[in-house]
C-alpha positions in Angstrom: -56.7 -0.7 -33.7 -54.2 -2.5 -31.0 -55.1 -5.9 -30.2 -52.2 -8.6 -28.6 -48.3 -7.1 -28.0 -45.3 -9.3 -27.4 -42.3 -7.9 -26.0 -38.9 -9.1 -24.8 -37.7 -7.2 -21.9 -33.9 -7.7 -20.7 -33.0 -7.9 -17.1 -29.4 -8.2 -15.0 -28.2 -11.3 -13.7 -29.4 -10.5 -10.4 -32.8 -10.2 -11.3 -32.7 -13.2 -13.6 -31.7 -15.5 -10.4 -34.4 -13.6 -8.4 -37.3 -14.1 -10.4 -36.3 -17.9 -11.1 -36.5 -19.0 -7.5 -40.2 -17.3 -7.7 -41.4 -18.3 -11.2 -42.5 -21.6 -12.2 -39.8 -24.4 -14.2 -41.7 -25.6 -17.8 -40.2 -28.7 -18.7 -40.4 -31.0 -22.2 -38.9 -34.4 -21.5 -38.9 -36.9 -24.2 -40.1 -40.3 -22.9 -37.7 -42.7 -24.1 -34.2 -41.1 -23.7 -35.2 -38.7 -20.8 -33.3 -36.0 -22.4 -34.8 -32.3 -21.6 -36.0 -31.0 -25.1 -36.4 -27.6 -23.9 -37.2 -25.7 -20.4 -37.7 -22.0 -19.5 -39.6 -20.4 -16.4 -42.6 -18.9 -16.2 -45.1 -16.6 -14.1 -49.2 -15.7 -14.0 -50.2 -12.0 -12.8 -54.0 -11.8 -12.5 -55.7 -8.5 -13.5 -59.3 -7.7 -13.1 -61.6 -10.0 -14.9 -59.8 -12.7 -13.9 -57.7 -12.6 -17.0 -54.3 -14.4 -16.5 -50.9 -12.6 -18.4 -47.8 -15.5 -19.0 -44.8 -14.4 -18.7 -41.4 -16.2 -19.7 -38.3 -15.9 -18.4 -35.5 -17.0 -20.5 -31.5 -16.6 -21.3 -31.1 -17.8 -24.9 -31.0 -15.7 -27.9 -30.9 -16.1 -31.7 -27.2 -16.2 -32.6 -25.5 -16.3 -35.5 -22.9 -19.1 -35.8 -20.2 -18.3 -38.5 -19.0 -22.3 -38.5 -22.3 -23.0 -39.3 -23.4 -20.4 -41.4 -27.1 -20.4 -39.9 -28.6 -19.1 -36.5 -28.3 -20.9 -33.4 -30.7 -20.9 -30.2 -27.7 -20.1 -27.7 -27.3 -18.8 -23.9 -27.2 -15.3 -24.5 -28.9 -11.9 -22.9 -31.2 -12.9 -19.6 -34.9 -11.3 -20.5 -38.4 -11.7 -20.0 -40.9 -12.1 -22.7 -44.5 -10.5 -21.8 -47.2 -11.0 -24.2 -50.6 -10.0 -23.8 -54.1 -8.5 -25.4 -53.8 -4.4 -24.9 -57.9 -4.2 -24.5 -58.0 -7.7 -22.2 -55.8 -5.3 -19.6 -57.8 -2.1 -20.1 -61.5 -3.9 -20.0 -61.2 -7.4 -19.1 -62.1 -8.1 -23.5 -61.3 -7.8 -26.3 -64.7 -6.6 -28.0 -63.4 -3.5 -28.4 -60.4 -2.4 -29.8 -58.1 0.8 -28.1 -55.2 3.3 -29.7 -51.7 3.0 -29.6 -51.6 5.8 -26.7 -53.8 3.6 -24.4 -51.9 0.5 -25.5 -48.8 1.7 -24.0 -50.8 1.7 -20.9 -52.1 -1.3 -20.8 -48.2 -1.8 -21.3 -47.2 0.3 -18.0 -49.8 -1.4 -16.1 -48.6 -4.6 -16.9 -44.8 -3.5 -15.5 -46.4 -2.6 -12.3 -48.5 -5.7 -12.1 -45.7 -7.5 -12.5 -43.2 -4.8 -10.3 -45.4 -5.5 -7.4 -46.1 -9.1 -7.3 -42.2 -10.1 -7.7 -40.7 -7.0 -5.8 -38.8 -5.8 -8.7 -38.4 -3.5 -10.9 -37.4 -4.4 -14.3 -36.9 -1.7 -17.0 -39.5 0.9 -18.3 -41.8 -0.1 -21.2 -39.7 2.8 -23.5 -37.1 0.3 -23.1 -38.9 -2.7 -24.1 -38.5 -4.5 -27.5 -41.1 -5.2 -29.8 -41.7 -8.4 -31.1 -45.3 -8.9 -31.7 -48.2 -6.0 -32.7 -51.3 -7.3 -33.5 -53.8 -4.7 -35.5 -57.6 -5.2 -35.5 -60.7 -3.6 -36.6 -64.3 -4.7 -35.3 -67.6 -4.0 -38.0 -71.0 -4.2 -36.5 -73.6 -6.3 -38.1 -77.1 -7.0 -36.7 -76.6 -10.3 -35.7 -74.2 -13.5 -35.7 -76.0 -15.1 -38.6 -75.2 -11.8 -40.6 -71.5 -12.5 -40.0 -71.4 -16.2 -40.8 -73.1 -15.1 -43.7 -70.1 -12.3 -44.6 -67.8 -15.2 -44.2 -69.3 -18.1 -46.2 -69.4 -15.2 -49.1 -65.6 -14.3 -48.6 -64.8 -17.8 -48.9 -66.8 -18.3 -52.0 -63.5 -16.8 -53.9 -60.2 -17.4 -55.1 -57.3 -14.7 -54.1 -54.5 -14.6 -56.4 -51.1 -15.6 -55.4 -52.7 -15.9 -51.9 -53.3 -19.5 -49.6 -56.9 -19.4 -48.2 -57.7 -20.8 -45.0 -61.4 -21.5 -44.0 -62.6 -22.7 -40.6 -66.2 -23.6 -41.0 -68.2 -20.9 -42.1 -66.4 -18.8 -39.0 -62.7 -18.1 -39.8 -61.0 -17.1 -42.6 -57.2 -16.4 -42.9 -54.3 -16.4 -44.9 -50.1 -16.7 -43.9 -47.3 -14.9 -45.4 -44.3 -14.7 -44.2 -44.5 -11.0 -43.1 -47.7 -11.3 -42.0 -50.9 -13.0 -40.9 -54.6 -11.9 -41.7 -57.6 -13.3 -39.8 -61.8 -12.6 -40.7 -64.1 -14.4 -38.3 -66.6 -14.4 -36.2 -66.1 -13.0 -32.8 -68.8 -14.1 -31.0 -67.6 -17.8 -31.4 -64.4 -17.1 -30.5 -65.1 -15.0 -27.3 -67.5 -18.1 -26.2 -64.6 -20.5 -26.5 -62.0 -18.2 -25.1 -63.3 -15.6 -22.6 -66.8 -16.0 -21.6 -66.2 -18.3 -18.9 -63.9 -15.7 -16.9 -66.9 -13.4 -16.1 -68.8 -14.7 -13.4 -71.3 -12.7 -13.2 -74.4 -14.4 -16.0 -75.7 -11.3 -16.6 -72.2 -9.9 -17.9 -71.7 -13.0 -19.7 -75.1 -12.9 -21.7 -74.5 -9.0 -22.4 -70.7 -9.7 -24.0 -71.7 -12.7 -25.8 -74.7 -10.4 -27.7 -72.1 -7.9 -28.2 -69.8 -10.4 -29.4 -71.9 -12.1 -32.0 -72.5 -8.7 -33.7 -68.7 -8.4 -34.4 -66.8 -9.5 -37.8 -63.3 -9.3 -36.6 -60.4 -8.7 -38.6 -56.6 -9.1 -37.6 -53.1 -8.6 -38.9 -50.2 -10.3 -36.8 -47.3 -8.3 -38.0 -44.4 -10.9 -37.7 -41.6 -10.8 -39.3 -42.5 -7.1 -41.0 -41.4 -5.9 -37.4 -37.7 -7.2 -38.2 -37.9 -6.1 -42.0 -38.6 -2.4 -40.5 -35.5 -2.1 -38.7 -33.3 -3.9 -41.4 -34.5 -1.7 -43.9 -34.0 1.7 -41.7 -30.0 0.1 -41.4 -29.8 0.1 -45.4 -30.8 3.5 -45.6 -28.4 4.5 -42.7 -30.8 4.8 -39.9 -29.1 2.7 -36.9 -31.6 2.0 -33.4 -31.2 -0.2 -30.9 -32.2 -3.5 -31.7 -32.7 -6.9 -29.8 -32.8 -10.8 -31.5 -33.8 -8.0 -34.8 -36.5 -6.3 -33.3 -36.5 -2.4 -32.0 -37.5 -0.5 -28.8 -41.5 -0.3 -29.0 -41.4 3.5 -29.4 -38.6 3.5 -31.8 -40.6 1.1 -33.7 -44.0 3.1 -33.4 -42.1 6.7 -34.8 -41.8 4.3 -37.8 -44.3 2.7 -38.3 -47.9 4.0 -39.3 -50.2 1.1 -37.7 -53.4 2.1 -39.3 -51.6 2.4 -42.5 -50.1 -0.7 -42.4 -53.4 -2.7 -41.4 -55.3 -0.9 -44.3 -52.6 -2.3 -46.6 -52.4 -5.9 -45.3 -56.3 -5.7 -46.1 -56.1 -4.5 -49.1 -53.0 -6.8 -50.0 -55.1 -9.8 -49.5 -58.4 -9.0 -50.4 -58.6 -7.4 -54.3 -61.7 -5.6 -53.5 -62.6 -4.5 -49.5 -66.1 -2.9 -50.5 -69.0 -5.8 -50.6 -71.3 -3.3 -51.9 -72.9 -3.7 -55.6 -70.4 -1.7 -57.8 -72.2 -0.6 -61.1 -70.5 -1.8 -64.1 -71.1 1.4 -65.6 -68.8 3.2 -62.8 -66.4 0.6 -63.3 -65.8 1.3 -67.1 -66.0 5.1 -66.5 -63.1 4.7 -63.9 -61.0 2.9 -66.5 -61.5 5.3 -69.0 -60.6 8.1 -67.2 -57.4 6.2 -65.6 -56.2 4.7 -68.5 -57.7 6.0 -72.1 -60.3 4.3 -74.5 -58.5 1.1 -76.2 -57.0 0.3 -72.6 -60.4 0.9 -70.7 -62.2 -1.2 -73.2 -59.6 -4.5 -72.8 -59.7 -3.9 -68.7 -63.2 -3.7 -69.1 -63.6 -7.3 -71.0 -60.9 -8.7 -68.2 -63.4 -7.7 -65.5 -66.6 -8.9 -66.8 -64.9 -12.2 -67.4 -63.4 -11.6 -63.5 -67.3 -11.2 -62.0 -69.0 -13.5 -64.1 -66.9 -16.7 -65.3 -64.3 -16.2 -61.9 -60.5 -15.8 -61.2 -59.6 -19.7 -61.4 -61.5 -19.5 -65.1 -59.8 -16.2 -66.5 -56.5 -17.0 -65.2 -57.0 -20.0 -67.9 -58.1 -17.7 -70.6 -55.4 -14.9 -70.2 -51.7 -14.4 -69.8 -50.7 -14.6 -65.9 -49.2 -11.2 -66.3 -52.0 -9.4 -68.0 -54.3 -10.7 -65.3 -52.3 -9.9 -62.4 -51.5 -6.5 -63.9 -55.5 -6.2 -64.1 -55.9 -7.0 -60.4 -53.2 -4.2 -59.8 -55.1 -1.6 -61.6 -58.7 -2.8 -60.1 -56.7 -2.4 -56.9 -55.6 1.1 -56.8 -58.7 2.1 -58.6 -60.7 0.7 -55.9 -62.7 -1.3 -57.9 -64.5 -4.3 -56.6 -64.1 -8.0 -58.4 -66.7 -9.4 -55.5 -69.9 -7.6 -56.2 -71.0 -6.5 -59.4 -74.6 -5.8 -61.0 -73.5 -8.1 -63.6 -73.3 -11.0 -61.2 -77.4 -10.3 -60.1 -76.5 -10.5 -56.2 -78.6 -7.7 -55.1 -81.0 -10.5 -54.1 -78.3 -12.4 -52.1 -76.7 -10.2 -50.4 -80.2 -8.8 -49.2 -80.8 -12.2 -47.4 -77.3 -12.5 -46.3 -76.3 -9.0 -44.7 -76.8 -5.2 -45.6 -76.1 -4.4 -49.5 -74.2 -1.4 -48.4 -71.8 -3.3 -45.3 -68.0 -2.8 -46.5 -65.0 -3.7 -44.6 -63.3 -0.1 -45.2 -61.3 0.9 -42.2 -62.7 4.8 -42.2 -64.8 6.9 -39.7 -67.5 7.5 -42.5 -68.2 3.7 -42.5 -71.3 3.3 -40.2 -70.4 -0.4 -39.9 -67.1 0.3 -38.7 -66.4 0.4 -34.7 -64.4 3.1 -33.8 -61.2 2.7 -31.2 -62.8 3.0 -27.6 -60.4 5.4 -24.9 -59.3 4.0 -22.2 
């Protein structure tokens, strides 16, 4: 379920001037008036697997500046940011995905790395501020051709209100400015990324199999992180805060992870369940949600939906009554992808398993459960 953290941790002046003498000066010089565009310092830890965490060291904060009525990048609180993948520290990959408990450890482990290699000892991870939590889940399909095949059909289709980003027939994702949601195939992505830092050939074919089995979805939670804290302050509920974000368990007592990745999912994509949905069942849960004459007009709006598209009935209807539509086909968990009215048994048979669903639960067999640590 945890996938990359970010966090800024401050230190004391002391500290600050003894890590820079042992970290490394980054540099961004423009060419033609030599001015310095930007510079901060930075470190490597190696853990097992040969996997490499960055670290930053930096003194500027977000400020605001009344004169100017916006934020300013000023010299501020000395901190370091760490950011890293939770799994990468507890196996070396990311083909699995680990809890929130065995995240934090990753998170302690990386303090000591770090402790121990610079000789100091910088403040617990209770203490450290959230800036970046990255959710995940991992579903299990036969094959890579399988997956591709998942993709190309998510891609076929237009999400309301929603900018789609395809890469290939690999990737797909779409921005907001809370959040970020990624599909795609992992097997392509570990081969570009992470095969080359086992050495062994052997463990390199075994993790690219297991990788090319793997549909891979991801929420970056950005700027939802800030919105948390700002909306605990309306309601009277004050905690520690740094450049807007809180203390990592602060954040986590407020915060439901698995929650909030099932709703990002379900934000996005109208319908999660790829499965042929009869239009029989679809009709009967209408009518029992919302009466006859109401069930009957929802009923014409989703044929039109499954057969004709969401570009075309947009056209045909008022924008309100068709996003009220996708609302109730939302909560009623009714699926605008599949239908036996579209004839895609036959597809989806060559493509991947009729029955594969991207529902975040135990009871889907397709779904890969959080490994322990």
């Amino acid at each position: 379920m945890i996938d990359t953290m970010g966090f800024f941790v401050i230190i004391d002046r002391q500290t600050l001037n003894w890590l820079t003498e042992r970290s490394i000066l980054t540099q961004r010089i423009d060419k033609e008036t030599g001015n310095i565009e930007f510079e901060y310092n930075n470190f490597q830890v190696h853990h097992s697997w040969n996997y490499k965490v960055m670290f930053r060291l930096d003194t500027k904060t977000w400020q605001y500046d009344p004169t100017l009525g916006t934020p300013v990048y000023a010299e501020g609180i000395p901190h370091i940011r760490f950011e890293f993948s939770a799994p990468k520290i507890l196996w070396g990959h990311n083909l699995e995905s680990c809890s929130v408990s065995d995240a934090l450890y990753a998170a302690m482990s990386v303090r000591e790395a770090f402790n121990k290699t610079f000789d100091v000892d910088i403040l617990p991870i209770r203490d450290w501020y959230c800036y970046r939590l990255d959710t995940c889940a991992n579903f299990i399909l036969d094959n890579e051709d399988q997956v591709r095949n998942y993709i190309r059909y998510l891609q076929r289709f237009d999400y309301p209100r929603r900018i789609k980003n395809n890469y290939e027939d690999t990737g797909i994702y779409f921005a907001s400015r809370h959040n970020t949601l990624k599909i795609y195939c992992k097997g392509i992505e570990f081969k570009k990324h992470d095969k080359q830092r086992f050495l062994n050939e052997l463990e390199q074919k075994r993790l690219q199999n297991k990788a090319n089995q793997i549909l891979r979805i991801e929420v970056e939670h950005k700027n939802r992180l800030k919105a948390i804290a700002e909306d605990l302050e309306k309601r009277g509920h004050l905690y520690s805060t740094f450049q807007g974000y809180m203390r990592i368990y602060d954040l986590l007592d407020n915060i439901d992870v698995r929650y909030e990745m099932e709703r990002i999912v379900k934000k996005f994509l109208s319908g999660t369940e790829t499965k042929i949905m009869k239009s029989l069942d679809v009709f009967r849960l209408l009518k029992n949600h919302l009466g006859n004459k109401s069930a009957n007009f929802y009923y014409s709006v989703y044929t039109l939906l499954v057969t004709q598209g969401q570009k075309e009935v947009k056209r045909q209807i008022p924008k309100a009554t068709f996003y009220n539509a996708l609302k109730i086909f939302r909560e009623l968990g009714i699926s605008i992808i599949a239908s036996d009215i579209q004839k895609l048994d036959i597809e989806l048979s060559q493509g991947f398993p009729e029955d594969f669903n991207i529902e975040i639960s135990e009871s889907n067999k397709y779904y890969q459960l959080p490994k322990a640590a």
